[in-house]
N, C-alpha and C positions, 0 to 999 in steps of 0.2 A: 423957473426960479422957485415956484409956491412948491412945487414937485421937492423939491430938494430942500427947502426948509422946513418942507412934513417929515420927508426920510428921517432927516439928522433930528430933527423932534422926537421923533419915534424911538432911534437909538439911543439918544441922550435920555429918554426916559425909562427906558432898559435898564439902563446903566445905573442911572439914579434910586429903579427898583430893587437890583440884584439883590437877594437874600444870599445869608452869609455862606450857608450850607453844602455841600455837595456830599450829600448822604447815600446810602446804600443801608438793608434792611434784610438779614438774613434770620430765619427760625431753625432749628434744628429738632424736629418732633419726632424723633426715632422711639424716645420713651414713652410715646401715645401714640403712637403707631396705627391702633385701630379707629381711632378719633376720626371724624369725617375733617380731611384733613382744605377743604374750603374755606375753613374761616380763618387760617392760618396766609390763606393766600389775601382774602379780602383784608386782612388786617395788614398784613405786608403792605400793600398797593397804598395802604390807607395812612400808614404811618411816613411809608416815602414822601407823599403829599404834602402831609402835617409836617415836618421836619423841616423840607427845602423850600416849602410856600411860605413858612412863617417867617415874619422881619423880626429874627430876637434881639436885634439891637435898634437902634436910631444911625449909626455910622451907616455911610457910602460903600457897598463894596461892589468893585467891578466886577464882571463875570470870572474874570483870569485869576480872581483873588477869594474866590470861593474856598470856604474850608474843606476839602476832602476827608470825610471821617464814613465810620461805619458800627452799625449799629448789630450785634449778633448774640439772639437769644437761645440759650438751651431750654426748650419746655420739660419739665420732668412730671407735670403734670396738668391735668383739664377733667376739668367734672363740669356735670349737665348744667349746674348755675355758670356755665362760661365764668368761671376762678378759673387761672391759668397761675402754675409758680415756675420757677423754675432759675437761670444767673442772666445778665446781660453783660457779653464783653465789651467795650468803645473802646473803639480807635481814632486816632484819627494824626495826621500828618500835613507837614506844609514845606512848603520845595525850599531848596537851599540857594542863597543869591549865586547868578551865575554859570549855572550846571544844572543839569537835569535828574542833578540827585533830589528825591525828598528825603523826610524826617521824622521820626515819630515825634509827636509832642503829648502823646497818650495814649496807654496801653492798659486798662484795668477793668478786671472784674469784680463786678455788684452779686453776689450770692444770695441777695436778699431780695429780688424783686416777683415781686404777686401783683395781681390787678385783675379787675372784671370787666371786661369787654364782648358785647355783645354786639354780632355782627351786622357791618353799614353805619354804627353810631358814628356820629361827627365827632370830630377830633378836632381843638380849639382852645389855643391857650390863655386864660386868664392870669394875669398878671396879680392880680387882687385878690385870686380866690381859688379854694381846693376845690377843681371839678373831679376827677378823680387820681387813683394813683400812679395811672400809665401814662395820662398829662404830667404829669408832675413829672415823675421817673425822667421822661424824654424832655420835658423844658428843664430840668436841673443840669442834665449830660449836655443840651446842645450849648449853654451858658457857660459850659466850664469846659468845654471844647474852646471856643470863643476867649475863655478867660485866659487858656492856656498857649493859645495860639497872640491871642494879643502880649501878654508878657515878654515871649520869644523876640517881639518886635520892638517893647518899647519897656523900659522900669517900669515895673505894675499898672502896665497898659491895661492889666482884665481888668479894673478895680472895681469899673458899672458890672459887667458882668455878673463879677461876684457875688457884687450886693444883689441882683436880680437870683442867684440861685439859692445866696442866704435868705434872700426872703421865702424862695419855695419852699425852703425847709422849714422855715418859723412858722409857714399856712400846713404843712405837711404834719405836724407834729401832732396837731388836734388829733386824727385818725390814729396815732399810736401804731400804724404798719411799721414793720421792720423797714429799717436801715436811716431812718428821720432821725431815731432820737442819742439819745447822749451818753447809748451805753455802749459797750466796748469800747473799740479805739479805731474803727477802722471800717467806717460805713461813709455816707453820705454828709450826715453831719461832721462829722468831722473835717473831710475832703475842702469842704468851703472852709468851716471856720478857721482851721489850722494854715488854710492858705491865706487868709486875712487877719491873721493872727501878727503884732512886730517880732512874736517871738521865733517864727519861720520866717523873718523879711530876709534871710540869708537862703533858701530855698528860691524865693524869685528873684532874688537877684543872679543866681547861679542860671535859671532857666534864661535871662537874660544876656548873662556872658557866654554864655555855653552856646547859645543860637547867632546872636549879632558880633559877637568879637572871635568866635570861632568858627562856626561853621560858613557862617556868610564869606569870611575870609579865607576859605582854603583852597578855593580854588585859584585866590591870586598869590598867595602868600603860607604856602603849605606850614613851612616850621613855625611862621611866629601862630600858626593859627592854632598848633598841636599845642604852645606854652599857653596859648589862652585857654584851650581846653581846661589845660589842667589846671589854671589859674580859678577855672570855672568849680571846680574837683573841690579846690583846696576852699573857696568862698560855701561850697555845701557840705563841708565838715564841720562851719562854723555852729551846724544846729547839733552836729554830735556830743556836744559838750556841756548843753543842757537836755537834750531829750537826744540821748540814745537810741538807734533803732527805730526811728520815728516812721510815721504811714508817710509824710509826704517824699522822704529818702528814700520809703520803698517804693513809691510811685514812679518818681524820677528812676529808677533805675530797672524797672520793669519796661520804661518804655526806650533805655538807653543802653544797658549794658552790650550786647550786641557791637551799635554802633561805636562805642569805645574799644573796646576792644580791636575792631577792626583799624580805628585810625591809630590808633597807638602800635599795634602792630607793625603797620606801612608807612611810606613816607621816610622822610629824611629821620637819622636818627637823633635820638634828644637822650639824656640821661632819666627813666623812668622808674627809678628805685625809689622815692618818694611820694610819686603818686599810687606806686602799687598797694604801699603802704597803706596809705590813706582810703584806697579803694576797698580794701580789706575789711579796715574800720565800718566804713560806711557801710558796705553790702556784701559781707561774708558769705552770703550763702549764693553769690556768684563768685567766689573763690578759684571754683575750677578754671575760668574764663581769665581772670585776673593773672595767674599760675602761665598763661600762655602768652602774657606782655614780657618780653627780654629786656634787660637793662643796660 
């Protein structure tokens, strides 16, 4: 009996640990080529660690409910002070109720990420404080993985998240690195603010309907699940009307146009001449993709 109330201790405290993550760590050093190319492995091995051992939330999550995302840097360059610049794309995705389809729920590239990393340094996130910028870089993405994956589930479920990645940026800004601060339109700062902004509350409510009223439901309820899509569509037009062409419309649809398309195409038919419409509006420059929904 003591045997088996250690087992189930031991699971139950598994369980209770799970970190939210299930990451992956790709480099692509083709542009440094002749770089001794070891400290690109040791920092791989090093940032998997960092990533899936860290608890960036307080929430429970079971093993089964880990995030799947992935983390993949282009280096374009490395000099002898270990400066590395180069873009980081994130993904990441979460299964759809029901079926063994998944989803993206993020799809973007950072063109602005630099950091100095010297090899074997520990890697460890403060919460409080700017330890460097590749901390930073990685605790701002795994929180808005997390932010974006929690909304899909519940009304502005990321809310903690968010403030955890708004805060990285408000500690991030001192350093003046690219992509922290408040210029352009289409960095880092932005990505949180605009997403904790009322003025895009139609943005996560859409990542809301779009996930739980559609997708979750299509495997039981195909057609009404295709009207919620585009119920979904028409709720993220509602930011076209004050902010045209907005980053977070191109976000959402960097990580979904694909997926629309496809279901729009298949399935029972629906009348889709108002949604193409609106598609158009929203994200002309997948026009080609849109162009291939019938009505």
């Amino acid at each position: 009996m003591r045997r088996y109330l250690l087992v189930l201790l031991f699971i139950l405290s598994g369980i209770s640990n799970a970190q939210e993550l299930n990451c992956t760590v790709e480099f692509n050093t083709s542009q440094v080529a002749a770089t001794n190319q070891q400290i690109f492995k040791t920092l791989q091995k090093s940032l998997v660690e960092f990533i899936n051992n860290t608890k960036w939330t307080d929430k429970v999550y079971k093993p089964n409910e880990k995030i799947n995302c992935s983390f993949f840097f282009n280096i374009t360059s490395f000099d002898n002070v270990n400066q590395f610049t180069g873009s980081l794309q994130v993904q990441a995705s979460r299964p759809v109720f029901n079926s063994s389809y998944t989803t993206s729920i993020l799809n973007l590239n950072d063109k602005e990420v630099n950091f100095n990393y010297n090899e074997f340094q520990v890697l460890s996130f403060n919460p409080n404080g700017f330890d460097s910028n590749l901390i930073s870089v990685i605790a701002f993405y795994a929180n808005m993985i997390i932010a974006f994956d929690s909304d899909s589930f519940a009304l502005e479920g990321g809310n903690k998240a968010l403030e955890t990645a708004l805060n990285i940026v408000n500690l991030a800004q001192q350093t003046q690195e690219k992509g922290w601060m408040s210029t352009g339109n289409q960095n880092r700062y932005y990505l949180v603010n605009d997403m904790l902004s009322p003025m895009f509350g139609s943005v996560r409510k859409a990542i809301y309907e779009y996930h739980l009223g559609a997708l979750d439901k299509m495997a039981d309820d195909t057609k009404n699940a295709k009207l919620n899509l585009i119920k979904s569509i028409k709720t993220l037009s509602e930011v076209a009307r004050s902010r045209p062409n907005a980053y977070l419309t191109r976000v959402f649809f960097d990580a979904k146009s694909d997926e629309i398309l496809s279901i729009l195409k298949e399935g029972p038919k629906i009348d889709n001449k108002e949604v193409v419409d609106i598609l158009n509006q929203l994200s002309p420059t997948n026009s080609s993709k849109w162009s291939q929904i019938t009505y």
